[in-house]
C-alpha positions in Angstrom: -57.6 16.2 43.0 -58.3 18.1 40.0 -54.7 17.6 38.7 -55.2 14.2 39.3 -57.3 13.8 37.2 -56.5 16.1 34.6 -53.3 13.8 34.5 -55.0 10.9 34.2 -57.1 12.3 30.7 -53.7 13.4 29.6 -52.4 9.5 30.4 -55.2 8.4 28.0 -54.7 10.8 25.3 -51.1 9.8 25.5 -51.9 6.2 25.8 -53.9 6.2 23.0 -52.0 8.4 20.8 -49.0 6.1 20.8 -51.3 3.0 20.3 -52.1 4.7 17.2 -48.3 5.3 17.0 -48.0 1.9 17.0 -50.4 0.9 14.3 -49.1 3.0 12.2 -45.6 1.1 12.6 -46.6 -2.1 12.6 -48.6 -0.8 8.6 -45.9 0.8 7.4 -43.3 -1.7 8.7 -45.1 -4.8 7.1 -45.7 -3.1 4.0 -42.4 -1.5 2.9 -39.3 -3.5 2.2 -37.4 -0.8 3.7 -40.1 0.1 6.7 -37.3 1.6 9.0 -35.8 4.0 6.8 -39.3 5.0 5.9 -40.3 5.7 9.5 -37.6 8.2 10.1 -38.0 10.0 7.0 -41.5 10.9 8.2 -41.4 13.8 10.3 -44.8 14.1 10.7 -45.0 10.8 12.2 -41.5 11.4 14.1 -43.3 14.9 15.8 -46.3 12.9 16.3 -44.6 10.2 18.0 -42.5 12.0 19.7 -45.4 13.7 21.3 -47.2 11.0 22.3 -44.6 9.8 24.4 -43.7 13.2 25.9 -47.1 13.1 26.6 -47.6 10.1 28.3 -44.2 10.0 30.1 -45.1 13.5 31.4 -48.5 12.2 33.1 -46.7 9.2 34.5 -44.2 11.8 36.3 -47.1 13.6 37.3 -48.4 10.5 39.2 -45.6 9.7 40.6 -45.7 13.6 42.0 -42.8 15.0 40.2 -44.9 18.1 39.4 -42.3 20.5 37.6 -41.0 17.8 35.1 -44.2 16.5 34.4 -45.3 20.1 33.3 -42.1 20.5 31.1 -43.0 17.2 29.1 -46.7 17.4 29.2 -45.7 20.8 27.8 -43.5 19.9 25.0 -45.5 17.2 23.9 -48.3 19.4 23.5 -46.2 21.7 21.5 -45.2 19.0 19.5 -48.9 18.5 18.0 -48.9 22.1 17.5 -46.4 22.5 15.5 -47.6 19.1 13.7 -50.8 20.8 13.4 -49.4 24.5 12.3 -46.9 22.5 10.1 -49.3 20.8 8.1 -51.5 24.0 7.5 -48.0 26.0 6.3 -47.5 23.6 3.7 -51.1 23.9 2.3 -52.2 20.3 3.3 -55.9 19.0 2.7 -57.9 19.9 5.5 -58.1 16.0 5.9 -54.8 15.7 6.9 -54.4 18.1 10.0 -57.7 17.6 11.3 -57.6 15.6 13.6 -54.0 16.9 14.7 -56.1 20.5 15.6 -58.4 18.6 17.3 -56.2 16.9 19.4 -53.7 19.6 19.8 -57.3 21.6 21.0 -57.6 19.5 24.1 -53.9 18.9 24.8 -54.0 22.3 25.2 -57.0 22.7 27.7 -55.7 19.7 29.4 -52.2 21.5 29.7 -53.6 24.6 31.0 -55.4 21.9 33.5 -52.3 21.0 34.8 -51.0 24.7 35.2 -54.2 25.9 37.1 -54.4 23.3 39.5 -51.3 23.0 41.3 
């Protein structure tokens, strides 16, 4: 039951990340005459996108009870917002900017562990 529902609150996070995801493209997309070419050259966005839909693809296998690969996305899309997160703190960026990539990447990581403890 507990994994259950730890999978569902990484769903949301998921969720929600790539609706953010998706603002973000729709912004940059209808602002810049070359909008595509922009998106890839992002990699913070890229990491945090890709992320996202580890994330969420992860906690849709785990619903559907495929335990070991949901763990091994759920994982790397954790990782991913680490690395965002320890990325943006290598380079010297404004505290501004990786904020809420440590905050998120704080309870990714408690939710992970979730999964891992309550098999």
């Amino acid at each position: 039951m507990m994994r259950i529902i730890f999978t569902l609150l990484i769903a949301a996070c998921g969720a929600y990340l790539l609706y953010q995801a998706g603002v973000y493209i729709n912004f940059i997309m209808a602002r810049r005459p070359d909008g595509l070419e922009s998106l890839i050259s992002d990699f913070p966005f890229l990491l945090r996108f890709a992320g996202a839909f580890l994330l969420f693809l992860g906690a849709l296998e785990g619903l559907a009870r495929k335990r070991w690969l949901a763990r091994v996305l759920i994982t790397f899309g954790t990782l991913c917002f680490l690395l965002l997160t320890g990325a943006i703190i290598a380079v010297g960026g404004d505290v501004s900017l990786w904020l809420d990539e440590a905050i998120w990447s704080g309870v990714l990581l408690v939710l992970t562990a979730g999964i891992y403890k309550f098999r």
